[in-house]
N, C-alpha and C positions, 0 to 999 in steps of 0.2 A: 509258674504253676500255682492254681489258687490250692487254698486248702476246701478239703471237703468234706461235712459231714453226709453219712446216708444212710436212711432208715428205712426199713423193707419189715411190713408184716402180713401180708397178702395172702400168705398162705402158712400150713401150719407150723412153717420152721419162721422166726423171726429172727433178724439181723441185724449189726449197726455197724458200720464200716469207717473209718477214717482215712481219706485219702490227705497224706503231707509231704508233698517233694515225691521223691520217689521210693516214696516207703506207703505200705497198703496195709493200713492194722484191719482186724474186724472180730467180732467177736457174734456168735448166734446161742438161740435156745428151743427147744421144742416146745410146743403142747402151747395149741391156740389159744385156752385160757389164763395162759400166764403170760400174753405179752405183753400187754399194759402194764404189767410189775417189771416187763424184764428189760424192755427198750431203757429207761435209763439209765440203770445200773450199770449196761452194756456203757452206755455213754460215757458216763464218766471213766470207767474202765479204760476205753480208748482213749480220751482226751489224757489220762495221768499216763500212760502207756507211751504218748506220742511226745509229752509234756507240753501236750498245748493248751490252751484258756479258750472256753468261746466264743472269748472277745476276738481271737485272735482267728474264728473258722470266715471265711469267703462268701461261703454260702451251703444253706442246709439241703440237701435231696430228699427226697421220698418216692417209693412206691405207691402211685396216683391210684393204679388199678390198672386191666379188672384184676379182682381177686376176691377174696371173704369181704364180703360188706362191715362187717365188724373191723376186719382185720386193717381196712385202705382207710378207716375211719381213726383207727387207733395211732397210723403212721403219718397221715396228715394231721391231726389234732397235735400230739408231739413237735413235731416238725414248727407247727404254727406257737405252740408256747414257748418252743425254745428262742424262735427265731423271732419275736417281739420278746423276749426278755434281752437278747444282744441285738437288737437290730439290725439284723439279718433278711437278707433275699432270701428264698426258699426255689426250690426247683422240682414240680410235681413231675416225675418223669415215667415212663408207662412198662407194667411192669414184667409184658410179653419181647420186648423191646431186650430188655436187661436178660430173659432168659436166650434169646439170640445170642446178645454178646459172651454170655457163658459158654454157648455149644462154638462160636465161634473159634474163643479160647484154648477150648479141649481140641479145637478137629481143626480149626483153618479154615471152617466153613464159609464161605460167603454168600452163599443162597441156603435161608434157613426159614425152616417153619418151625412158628414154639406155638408148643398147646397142653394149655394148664386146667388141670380138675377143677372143676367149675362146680362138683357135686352136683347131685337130684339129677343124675344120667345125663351131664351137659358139660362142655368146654370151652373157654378161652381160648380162640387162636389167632394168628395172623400170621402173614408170611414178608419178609426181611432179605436184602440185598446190600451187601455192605461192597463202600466203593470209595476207599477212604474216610468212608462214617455211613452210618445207618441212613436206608432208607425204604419206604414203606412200601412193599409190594399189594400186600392186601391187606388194609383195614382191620384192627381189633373187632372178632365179633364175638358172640356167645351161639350155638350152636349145639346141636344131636352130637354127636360123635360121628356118626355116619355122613352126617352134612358138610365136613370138611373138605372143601376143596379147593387144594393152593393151584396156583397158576401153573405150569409146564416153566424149568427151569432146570440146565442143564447142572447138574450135581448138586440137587436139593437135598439138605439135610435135616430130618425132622426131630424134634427133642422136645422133652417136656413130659413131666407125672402125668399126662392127661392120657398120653399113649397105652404107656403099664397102666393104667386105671379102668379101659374100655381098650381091650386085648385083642376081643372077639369083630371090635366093631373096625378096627382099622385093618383086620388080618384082610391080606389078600391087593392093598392098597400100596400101589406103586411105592408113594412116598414114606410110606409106613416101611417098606424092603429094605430101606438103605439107614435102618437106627441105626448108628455106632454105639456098643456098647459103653456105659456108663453114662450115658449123657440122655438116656429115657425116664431118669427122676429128676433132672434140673428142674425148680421151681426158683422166680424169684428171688434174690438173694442182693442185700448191700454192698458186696464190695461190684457187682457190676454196675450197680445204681453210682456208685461214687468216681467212676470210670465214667460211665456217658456221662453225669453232670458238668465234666471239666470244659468239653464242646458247647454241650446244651449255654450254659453260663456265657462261656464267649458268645454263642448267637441271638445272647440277650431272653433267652427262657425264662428266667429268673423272677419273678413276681416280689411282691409285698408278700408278707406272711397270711393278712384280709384277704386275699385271692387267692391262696392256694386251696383245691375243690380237688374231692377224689373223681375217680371215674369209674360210672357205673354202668353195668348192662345188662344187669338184668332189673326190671321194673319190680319185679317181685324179689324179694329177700326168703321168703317163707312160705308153704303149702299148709293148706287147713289140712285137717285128719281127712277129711271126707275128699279133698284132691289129692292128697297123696293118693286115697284108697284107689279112686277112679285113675289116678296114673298105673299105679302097680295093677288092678287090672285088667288096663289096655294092653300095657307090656306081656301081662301076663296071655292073655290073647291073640298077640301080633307071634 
């Protein structure tokens, strides 16, 4: 079993996980402007926790994306320093993907739709079948809230902040009927990240720390004053 480091800051909770043997440390923090201070400290924390050296990690994970453009930039940048200062493979891994294996976790799901607050009235989703390992049913996209729609599968289970965050938009929606409770704020999180990395790594995922790239979907990051306004009021007129 390799050893694994994995860092998740995609959305507003950030994480850093240590997967060693069969022990799973992890430590998180809130509040999206203090991740860049908190991802290390989390690190070393884990590494004197486990008492391991990073000479001695396998290889580094990250949450690739989608998620905060700020935030997949702060978790690959990390990822890329650490893993050229031990030279180290790195493993971008995706981080709708990882809130599956969360809801999987909690419920035994094997047909799962994750969908993550994407902000500016929009979400991250895709939909997931796991059959001895993840695999992708429908493509990471960015979408309305309203525009979701996973494929017909029998005991789909839907999870992800993005649900509780647009209420009004999934009410009434098949897939939306069967949330289990507590698993409608799963976002993102590194000790899942550090779990798929152990497969990923065997099937040679693993890059140079030079190639590790987030993943983006939306083209824009930001609205000017004057499109926000005209967004708020079309909504306000639909």
């Amino acid at each position: 079993m390799p050893i694994i480091l994995a860092i998740e800051t995609s959305s507003e909770l950030a994480s850093c996980a240590l997967l060693s043997g069969a022990h799973l440390y992890s430590r998180e923090s809130g509040g999206v402007r203090t991740h860049s201070q908190a991802v290390l400290p989390m690190v070393q924390e884990l590494l004197l926790e486990a008492g391991v050296k990073l000479a001695d990690v396998d290889a580094i994970a990250f949450g690739a994306g989608p998620g905060s453009f700020t935030g997949v930039r702060t978790a690959c940048g990390v990822a890329q320093g650490l893993a050229y200062g031990a030279d180290l493979p790195v493993v971008p891994l995706v981080t709708l993907e990882a809130m599956a294996e969360a809801c999987r976790a909690r419920t035994g799901a094997t047909e799962v739709l994750a969908v993550l607050d994407a902000r500016m009235g929009e979400v991250y989703w895709a939909q997931y079948r796991y059959d001895g390992g993840w695999y992708v049913v429908s493509e990471p996209v960015l979408a309305a809230p309203d525009a979701v729609q996973p494929l017909p599968a029998a005991g789909l289970v839907a999870c992800g902040n993005g649900l509780a965050a647009y209420p009004e938009a999934f009410a009434g929606k098949d897939f939306a009927d069967v949330v289990v409770p507590g698993i409608g704020d799963i976002v993102p999180h590194a000790r899942e990240l550090a779990v798929l990395a152990v497969p990923a790594l065997a099937a040679g995922q693993g890059v140079p720390a030079s190639q590790a790239q987030p993943l983006y979907l939306r083209n824009k990051v930001a609205y000017t004053s004057a499109e926000r306004q005209a967004i708020n009021a079309a909504k306000a007129g639909a």
